[in-house]
Structures are given as structure tokens and as C-alpha cells.
N, C-alpha and C positions, 0 to 999 in steps of 0.2 A: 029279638034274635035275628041275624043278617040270614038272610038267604042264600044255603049253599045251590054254586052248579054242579049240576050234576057231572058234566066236562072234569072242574078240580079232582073229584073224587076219583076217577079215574085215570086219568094223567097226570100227577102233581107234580109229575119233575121235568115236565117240560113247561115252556111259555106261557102265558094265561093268553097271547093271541094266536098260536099256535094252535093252541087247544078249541080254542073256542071258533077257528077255522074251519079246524079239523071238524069240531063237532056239525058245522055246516054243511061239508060235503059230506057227512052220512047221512044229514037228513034229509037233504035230497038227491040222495040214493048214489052217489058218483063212488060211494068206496063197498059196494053193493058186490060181494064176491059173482052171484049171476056175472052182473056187468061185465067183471075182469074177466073170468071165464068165457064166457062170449067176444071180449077182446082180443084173449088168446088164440082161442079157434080161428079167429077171421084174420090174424094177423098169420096163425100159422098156414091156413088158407092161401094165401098170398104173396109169404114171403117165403115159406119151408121152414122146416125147422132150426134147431141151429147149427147140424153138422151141415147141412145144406148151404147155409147162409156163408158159413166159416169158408166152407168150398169153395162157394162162389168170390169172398175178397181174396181169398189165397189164391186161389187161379188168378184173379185181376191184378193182383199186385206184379205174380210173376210175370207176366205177360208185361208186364209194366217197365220192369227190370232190363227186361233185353232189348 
């Protein structure tokens, strides 16, 4: 009997290189919700959040305009 991935069973309806990518970056940790949350924070740190953000190109643009 072939040896199923474990990958197949869980994504079948996407790509077998897709999948088996994919399975890559969770095993070493890159799709690690900590991670993201952690990325969130430091980006919100940084940049503000996104009425902030919005603010700051809409003001740029205006200014831009005249």
C-alpha cells in the first residue's frame, strides 16, 4: 500500500506543491499564529493602526493634489 501525506488529507483541493510548501512553513514554525501575533503588535507598534495609516496617505495625497 503507497504511503499517504499527511499534507493530501488535509488540503486535497489544492496543489500537491502548494500543499507540501505549505506543510513546510508550519514545520518550521513561519505560519505559527504566536509568530503572526507578534508581527501584528510590532507592526502596529510602528506603523499605527489602520485608521492611522489611512490618515496619514489621505492627508499625503491631499497635500499632493494642491
Amino acid at each position: 500500500m503507497d504511503e499517504v501525506d499527511p499534507v493530501d488529507l488535509v488540503h486535497p483541493h489544492l496543489p500537491r506543491n502548494f500543499r507540501q510548501r505549505h506543510a513546510g512553513f508550519n514545520r518550521r514554525g513561519l505560519l505559527s499564529p504566536d509568530r503572526q501575533v507578534e508581527r501584528l503588535a510590532k507592526d502596529f507598534e510602528n506603523q499605527g493602526g489602520f485608521t492611522e495609516r489611512l490618515y496619514r496617505v489621505r492627508s499625503t495625497k491631499r497635500r499632493n493634489l494642491k
